[in-house]
Backbone bond lengths (Angstrom), bond angles and torsions (degrees), N, CA, C in turn:
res aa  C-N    CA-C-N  psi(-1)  N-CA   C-N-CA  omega(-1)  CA-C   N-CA-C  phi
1 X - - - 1.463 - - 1.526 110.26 -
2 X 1.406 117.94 129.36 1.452 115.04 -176.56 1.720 101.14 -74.95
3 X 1.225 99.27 164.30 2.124 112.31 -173.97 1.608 84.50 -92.02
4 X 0.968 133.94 -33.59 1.572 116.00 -162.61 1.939 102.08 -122.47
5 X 1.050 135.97 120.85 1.831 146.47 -163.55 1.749 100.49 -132.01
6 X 0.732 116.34 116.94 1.332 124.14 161.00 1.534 116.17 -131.08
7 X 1.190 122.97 125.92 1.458 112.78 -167.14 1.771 95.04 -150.88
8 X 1.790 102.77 123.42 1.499 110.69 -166.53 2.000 132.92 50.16
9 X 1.447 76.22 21.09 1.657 82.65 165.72 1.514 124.81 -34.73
10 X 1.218 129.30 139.90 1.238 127.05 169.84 1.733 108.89 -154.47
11 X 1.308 122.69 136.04 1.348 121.73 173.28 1.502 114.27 -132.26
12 X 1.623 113.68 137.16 1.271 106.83 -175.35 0.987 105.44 -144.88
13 X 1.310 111.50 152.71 1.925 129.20 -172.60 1.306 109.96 -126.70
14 X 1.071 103.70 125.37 1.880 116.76 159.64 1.469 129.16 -61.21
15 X 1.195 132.07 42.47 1.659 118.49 143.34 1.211 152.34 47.05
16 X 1.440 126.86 -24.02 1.407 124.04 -118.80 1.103 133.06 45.38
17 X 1.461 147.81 -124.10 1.296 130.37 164.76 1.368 122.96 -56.98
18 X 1.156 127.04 -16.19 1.181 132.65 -167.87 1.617 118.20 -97.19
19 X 1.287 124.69 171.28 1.633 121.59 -171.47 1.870 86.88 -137.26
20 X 1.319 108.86 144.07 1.227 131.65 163.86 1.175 140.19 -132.51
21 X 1.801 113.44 109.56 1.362 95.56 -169.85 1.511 116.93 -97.71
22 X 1.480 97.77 135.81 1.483 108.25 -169.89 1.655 111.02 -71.63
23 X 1.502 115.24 -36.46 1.717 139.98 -150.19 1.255 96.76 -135.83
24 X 1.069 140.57 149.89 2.096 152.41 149.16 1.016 100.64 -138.39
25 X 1.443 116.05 138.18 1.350 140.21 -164.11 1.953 101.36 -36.14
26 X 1.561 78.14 81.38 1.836 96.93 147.77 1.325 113.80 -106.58
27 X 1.898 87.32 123.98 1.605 108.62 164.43 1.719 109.17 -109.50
28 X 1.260 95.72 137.60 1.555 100.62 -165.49 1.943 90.63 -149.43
29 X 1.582 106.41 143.20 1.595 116.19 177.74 1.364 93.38 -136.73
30 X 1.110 120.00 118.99 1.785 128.49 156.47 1.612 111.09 -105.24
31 X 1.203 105.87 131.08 1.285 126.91 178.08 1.549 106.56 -66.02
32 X 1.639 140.01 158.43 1.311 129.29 158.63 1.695 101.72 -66.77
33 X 1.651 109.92 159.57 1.349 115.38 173.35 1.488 112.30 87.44
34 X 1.372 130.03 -17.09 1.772 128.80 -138.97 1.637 72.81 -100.01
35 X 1.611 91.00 157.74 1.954 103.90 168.93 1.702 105.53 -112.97
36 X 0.707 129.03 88.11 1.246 134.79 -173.54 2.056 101.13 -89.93
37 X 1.686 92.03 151.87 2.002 99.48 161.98 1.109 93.15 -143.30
38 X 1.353 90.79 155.80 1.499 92.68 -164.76 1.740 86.33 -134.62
39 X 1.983 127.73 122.54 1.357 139.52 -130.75 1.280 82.00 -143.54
40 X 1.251 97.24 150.63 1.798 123.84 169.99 1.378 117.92 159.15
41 X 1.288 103.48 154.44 1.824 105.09 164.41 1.630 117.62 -62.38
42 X 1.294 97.71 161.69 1.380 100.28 169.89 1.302 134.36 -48.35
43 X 1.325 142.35 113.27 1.176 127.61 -165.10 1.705 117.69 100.50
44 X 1.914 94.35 3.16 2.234 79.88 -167.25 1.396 93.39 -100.28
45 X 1.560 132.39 43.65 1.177 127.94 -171.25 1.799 137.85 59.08
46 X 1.323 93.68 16.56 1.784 94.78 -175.44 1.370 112.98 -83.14
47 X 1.293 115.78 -13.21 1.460 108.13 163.83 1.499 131.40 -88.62
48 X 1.357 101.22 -44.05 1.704 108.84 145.28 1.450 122.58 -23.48
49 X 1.524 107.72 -74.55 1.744 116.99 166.25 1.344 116.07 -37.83
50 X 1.621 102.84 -56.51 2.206 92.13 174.07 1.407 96.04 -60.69
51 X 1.558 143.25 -28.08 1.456 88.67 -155.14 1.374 102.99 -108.11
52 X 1.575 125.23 21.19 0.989 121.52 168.74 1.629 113.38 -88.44
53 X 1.455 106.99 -12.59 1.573 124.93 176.70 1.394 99.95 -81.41
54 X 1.244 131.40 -35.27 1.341 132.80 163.68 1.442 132.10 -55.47
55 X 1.344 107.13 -15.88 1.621 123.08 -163.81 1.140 99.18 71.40
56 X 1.523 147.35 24.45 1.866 125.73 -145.56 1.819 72.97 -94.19
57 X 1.224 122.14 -23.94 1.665 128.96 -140.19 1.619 111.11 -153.89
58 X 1.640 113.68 126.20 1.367 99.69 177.24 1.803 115.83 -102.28
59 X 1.162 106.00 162.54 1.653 110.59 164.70 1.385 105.45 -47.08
60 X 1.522 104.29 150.78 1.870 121.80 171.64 1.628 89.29 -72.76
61 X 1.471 120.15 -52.93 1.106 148.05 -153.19 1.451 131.63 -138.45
62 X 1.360 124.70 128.39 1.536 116.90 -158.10 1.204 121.73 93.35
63 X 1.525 109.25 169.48 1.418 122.04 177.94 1.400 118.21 -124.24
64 X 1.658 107.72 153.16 1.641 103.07 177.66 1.464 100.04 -152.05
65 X 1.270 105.67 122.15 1.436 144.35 -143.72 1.931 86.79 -99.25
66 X 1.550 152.12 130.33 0.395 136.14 121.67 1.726 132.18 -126.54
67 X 1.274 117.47 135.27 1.678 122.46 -157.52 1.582 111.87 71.36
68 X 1.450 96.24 39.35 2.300 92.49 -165.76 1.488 121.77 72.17
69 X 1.618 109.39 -22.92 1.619 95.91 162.64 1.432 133.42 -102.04
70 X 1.332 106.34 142.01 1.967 112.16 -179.67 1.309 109.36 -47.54
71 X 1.232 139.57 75.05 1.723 124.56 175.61 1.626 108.44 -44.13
72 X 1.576 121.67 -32.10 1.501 116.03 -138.34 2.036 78.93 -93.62
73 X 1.055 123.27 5.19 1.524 118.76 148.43 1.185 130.30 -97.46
74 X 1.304 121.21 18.96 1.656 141.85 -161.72 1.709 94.35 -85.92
75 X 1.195 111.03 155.57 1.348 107.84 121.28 1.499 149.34 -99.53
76 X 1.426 145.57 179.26 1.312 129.74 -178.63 1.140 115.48 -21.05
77 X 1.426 103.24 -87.38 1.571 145.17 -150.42 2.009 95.21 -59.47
78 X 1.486 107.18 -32.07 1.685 115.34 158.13 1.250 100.65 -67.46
79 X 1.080 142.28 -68.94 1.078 115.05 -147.89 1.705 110.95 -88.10
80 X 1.515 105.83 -16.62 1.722 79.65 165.24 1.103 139.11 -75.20
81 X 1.483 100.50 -9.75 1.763 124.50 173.86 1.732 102.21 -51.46
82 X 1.628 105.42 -64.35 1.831 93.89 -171.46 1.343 99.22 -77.39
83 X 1.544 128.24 -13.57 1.863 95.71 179.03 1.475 102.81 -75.88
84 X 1.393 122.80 -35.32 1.705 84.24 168.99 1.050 140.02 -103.67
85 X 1.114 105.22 22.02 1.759 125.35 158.49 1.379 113.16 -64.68
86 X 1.632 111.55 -49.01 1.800 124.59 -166.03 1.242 130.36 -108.66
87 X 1.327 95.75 -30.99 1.585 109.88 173.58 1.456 125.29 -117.81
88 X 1.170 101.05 141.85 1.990 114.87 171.38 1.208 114.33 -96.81
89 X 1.241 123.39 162.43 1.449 110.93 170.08 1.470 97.35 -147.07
90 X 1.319 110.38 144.12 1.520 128.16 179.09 1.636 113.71 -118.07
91 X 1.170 125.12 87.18 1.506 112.32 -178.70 1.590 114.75 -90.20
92 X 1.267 117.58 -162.56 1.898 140.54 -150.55 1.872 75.25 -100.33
93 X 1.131 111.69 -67.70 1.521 111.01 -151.21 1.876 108.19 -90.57
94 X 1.545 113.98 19.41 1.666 114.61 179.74 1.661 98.42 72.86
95 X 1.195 104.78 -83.57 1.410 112.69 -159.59 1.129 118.59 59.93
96 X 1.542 116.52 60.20 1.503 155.75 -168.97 1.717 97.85 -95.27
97 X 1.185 126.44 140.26 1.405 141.04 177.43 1.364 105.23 -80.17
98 X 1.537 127.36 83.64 1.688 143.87 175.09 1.857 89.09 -16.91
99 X 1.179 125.27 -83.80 1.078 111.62 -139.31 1.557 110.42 -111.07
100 X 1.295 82.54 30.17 2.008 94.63 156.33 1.513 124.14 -102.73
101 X 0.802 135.70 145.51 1.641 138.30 164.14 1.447 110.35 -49.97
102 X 1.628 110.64 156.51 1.558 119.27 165.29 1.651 99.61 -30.17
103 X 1.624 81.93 -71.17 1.834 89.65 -171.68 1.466 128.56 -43.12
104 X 1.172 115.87 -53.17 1.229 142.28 172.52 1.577 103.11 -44.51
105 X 1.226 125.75 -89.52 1.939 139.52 144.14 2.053 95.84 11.31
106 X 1.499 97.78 -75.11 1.700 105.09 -177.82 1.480 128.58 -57.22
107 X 1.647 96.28 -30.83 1.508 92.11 -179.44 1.099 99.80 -99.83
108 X 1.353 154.88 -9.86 1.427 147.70 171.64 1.810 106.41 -27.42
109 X 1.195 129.34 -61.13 1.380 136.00 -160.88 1.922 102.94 -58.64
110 X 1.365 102.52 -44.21 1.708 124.93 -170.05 1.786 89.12 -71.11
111 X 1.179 110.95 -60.23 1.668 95.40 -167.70 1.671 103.65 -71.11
112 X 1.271 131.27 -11.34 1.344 125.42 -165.21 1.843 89.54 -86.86
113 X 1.264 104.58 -41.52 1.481 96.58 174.10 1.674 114.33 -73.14
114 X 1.065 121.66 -7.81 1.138 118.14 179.72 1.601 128.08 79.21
115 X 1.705 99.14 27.26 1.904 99.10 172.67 1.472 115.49 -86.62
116 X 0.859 94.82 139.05 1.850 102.84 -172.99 1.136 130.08 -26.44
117 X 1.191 148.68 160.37 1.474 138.97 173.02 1.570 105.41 -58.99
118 X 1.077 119.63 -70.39 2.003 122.54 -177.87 1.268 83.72 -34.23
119 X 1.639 134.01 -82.13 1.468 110.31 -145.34 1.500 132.17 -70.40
120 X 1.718 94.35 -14.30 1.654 102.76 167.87 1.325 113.89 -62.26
121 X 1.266 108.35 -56.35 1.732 105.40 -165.53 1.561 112.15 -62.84
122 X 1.681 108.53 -38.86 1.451 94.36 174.15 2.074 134.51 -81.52
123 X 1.400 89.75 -8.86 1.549 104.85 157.22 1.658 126.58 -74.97
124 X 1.550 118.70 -40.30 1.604 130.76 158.52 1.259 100.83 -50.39
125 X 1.820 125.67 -78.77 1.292 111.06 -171.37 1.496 133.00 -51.25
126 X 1.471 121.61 -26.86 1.235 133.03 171.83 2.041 103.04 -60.96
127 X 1.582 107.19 -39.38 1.455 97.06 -167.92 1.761 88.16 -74.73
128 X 1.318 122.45 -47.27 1.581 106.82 -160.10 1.307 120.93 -62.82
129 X 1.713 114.47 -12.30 1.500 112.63 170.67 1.366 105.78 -106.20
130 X 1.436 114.93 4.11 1.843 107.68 153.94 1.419 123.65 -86.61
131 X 1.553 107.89 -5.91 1.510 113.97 -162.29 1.826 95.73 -126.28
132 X 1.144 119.14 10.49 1.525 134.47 157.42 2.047 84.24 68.54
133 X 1.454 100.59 66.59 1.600 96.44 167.13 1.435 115.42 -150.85
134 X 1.522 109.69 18.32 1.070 106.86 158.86 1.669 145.83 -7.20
135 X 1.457 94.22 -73.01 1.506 120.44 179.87 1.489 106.10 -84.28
136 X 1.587 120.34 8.32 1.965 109.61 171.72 1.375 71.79 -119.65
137 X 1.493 161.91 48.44 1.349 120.25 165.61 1.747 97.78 -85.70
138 X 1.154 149.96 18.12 1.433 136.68 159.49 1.294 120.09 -103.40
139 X 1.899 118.92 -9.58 1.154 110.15 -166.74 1.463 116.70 -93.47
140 X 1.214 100.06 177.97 1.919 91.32 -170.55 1.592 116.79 -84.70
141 X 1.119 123.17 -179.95 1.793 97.57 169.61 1.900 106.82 -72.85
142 X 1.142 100.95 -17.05 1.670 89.19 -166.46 1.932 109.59 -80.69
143 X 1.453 87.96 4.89 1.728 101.54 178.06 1.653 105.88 -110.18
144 X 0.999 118.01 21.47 1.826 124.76 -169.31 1.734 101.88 -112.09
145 X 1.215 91.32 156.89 2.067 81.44 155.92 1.300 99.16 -117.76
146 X 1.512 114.06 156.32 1.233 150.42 -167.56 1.889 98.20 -39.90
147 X 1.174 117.12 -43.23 1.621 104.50 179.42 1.654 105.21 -71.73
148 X 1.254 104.75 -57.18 1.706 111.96 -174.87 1.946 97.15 -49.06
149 X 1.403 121.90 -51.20 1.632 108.34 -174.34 1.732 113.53 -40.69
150 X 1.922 100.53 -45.28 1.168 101.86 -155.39 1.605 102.13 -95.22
151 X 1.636 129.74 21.64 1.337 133.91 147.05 1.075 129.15 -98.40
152 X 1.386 118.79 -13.39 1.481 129.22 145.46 1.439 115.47 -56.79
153 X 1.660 130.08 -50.29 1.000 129.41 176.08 1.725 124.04 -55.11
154 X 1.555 109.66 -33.78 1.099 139.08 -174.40 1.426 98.51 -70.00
155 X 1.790 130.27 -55.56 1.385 116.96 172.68 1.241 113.21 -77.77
156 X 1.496 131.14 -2.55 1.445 126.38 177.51 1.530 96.90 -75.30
157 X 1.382 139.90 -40.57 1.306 151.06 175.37 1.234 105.73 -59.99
158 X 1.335 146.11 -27.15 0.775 139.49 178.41 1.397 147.20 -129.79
159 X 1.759 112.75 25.34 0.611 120.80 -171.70 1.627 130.19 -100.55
160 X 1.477 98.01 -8.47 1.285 109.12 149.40 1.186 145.58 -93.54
161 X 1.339 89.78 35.81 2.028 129.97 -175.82 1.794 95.16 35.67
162 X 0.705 104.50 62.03 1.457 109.30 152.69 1.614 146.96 -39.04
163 X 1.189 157.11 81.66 1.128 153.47 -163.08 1.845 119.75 -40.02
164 X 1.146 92.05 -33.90 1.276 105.15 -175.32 1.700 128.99 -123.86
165 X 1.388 130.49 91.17 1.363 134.29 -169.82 1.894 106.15 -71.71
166 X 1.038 125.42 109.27 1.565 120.92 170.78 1.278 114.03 -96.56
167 X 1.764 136.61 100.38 1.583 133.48 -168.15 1.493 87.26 -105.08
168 X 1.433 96.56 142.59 1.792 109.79 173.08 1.635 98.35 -124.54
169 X 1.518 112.10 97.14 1.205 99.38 161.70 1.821 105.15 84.19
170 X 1.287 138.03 7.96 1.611 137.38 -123.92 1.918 79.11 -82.65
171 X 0.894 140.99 -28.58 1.611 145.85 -163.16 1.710 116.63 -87.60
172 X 1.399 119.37 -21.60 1.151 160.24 -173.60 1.960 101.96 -39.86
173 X 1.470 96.06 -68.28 1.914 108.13 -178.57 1.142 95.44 -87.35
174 X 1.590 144.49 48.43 1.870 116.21 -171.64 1.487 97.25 -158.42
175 X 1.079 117.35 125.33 1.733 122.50 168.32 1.266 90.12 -46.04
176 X 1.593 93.69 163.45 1.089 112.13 178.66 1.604 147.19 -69.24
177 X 1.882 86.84 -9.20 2.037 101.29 -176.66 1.773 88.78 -100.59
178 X 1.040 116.43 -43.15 1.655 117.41 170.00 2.073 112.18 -50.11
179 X 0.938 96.30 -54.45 1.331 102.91 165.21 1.704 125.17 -77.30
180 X 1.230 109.12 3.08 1.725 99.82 146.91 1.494 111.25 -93.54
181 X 1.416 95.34 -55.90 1.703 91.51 171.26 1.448 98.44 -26.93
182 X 1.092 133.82 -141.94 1.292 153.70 164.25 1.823 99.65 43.51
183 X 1.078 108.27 -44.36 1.379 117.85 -163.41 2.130 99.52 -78.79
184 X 1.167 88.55 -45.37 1.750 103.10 -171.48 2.143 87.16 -79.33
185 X 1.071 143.08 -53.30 1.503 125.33 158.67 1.305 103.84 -14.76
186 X 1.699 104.64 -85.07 1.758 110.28 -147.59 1.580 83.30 -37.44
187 X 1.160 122.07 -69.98 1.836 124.91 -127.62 1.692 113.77 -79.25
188 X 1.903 98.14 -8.70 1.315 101.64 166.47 1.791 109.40 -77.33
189 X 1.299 130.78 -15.71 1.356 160.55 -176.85 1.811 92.67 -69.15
190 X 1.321 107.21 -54.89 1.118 115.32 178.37 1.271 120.19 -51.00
191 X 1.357 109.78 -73.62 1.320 130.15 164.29 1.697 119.17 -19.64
192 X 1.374 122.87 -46.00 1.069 151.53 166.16 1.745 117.37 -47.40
193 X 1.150 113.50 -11.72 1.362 126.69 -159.41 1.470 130.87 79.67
194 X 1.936 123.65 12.50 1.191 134.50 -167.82 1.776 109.73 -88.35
195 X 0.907 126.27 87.09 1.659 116.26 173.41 1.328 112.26 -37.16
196 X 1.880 110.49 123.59 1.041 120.19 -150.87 1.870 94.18 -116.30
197 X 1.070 121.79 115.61 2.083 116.47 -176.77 1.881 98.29 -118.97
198 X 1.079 119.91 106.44 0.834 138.26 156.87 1.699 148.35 -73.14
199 X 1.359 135.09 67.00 1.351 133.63 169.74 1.147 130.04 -40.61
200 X 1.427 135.85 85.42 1.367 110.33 167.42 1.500 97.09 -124.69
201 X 1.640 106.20 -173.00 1.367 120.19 148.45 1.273 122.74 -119.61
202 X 1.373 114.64 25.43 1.527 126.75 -174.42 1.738 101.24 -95.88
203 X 1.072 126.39 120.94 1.770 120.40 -167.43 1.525 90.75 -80.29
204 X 1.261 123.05 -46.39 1.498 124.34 -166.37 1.433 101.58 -65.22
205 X 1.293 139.24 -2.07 1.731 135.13 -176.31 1.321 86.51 -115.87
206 X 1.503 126.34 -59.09 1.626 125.83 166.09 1.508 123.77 -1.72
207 X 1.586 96.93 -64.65 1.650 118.43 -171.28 0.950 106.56 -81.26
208 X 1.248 133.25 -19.31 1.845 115.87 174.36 1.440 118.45 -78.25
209 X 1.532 116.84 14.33 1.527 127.24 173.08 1.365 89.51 -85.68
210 X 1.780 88.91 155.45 1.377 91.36 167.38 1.832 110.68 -90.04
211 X 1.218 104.24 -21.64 1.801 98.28 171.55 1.668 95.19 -141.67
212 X 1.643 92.89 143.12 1.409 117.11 -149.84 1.913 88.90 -132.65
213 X 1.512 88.90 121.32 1.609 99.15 179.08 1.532 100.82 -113.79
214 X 1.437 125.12 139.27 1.344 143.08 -174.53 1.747 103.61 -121.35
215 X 1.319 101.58 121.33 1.189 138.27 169.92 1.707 133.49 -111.01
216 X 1.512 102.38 122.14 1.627 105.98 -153.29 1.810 95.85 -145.97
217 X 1.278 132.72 129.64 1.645 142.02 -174.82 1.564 93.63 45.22
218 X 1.109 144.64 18.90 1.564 132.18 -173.81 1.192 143.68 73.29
219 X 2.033 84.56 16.60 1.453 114.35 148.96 1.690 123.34 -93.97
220 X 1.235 108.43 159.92 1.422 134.14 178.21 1.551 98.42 -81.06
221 X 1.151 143.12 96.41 1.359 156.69 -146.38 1.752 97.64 -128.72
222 X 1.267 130.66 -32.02 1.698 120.84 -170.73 1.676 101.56 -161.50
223 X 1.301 113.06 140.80 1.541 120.13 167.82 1.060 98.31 -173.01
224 X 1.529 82.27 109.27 1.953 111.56 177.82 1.661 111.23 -134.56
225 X 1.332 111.27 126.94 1.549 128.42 160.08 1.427 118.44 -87.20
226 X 1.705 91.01 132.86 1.478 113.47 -177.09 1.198 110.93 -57.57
């Protein structure tokens, strides 16, 4: 059974007078473990698609099956339960808590679930000397540089070992040697057994998936494995 089912997806937005479809019946199955990117122009729905893979957003139309269960029969408060049970999320802009610490930023997910203080602090410190941040765990994000923000964000995603990593764009704010770093993280994550879904519009970050889905008007237009 694939971890990720989508079958006749469709998403639509109101306009003003007008209706827009973001999604048309995309069916898509990801295996656990697979590194997938998911490519298109602006506007061909690939961010829509993550965030309906996110739970952030449901289908107009269709179903999406994830771990064998229907989320799009969930309610909220269900479905925020498995996104932070299953999923991480890595975005373009961090979306780091200004006036929390590295640490603080990392353990947010652990205290929202409610694990104890002992096991938070010694699970954060284990990620900040796995994620080489030892020595920023007090500073704020606005005291970080732009790679260190977005590896804090990266163990905030993941520290409730998650099945599923969702990056939108994760290379987006970062020169370009900062942004391999970052890039060689996620996919060591991968490596690890973490299903890795990738957004960009960069073809050269695109191609280092091993299967690369192409997105065009908010159709599913190409899905090919390396």
């Amino acid at each position: 059974m694939a971890l990720i089912e989508l079958v006749g997806v469709c998403r639509r937005f109101r306009l003003g007078e007008s209706e827009v479809m973001a999604l048309a019946d995309v069916d898509l199955a990801i295996d656990a473990g697979e590194y997938v990117s998911i490519m298109g122009p602006s506007g061909s729905g690939k961010s829509t698609l993550l965030n309906i893979l996110g739970l952030l957003d449901r289908p107009t139309a269709g179903s999406y099956r994830l771990a064998g269960k229907d989320t799009t029969t969930l309610g909220e408060d269900e479905q925020a339960q498995i996104r932070r049970q299953t999923i991480g999320f890595v975005f373009q802009s961090f979306h780091l808590v200004p006036r929390l610490s590295a640490f603080e930023n990392i353990a947010l997910p652990l205290a929202l679930a409610g694990v104890p203080a002992d096991e938070r602090k010694a699970r954060v410190e284990a990620a900040l000397a796995a994620f080489g941040l030892s020595e920023r765990a007090h500073h704020r994000p606005d005291q970080l540089s732009g790679g260190q923000r977005q590896r804090v964000a990266i163990a905030r995603a993941t520290i409730m070992r998650p099945a599923v990593i969702l990056a939108d764009e994760p290379t987006g704010n970062l020169d370009s040697a900062t942004g391999a770093d970052v890039v060689r993280l996620l996919e060591s994550l991968n490596a690890q057994g973490v299903t890795l879904i990738m957004v960009t519009h960069d073809p050269a970050l695109g191609q280092r998936a091993r299967r690369r889905i192409r997105m065009q008007d908010g159709r599913k237009i190409g899905d090919e494995v390396r």
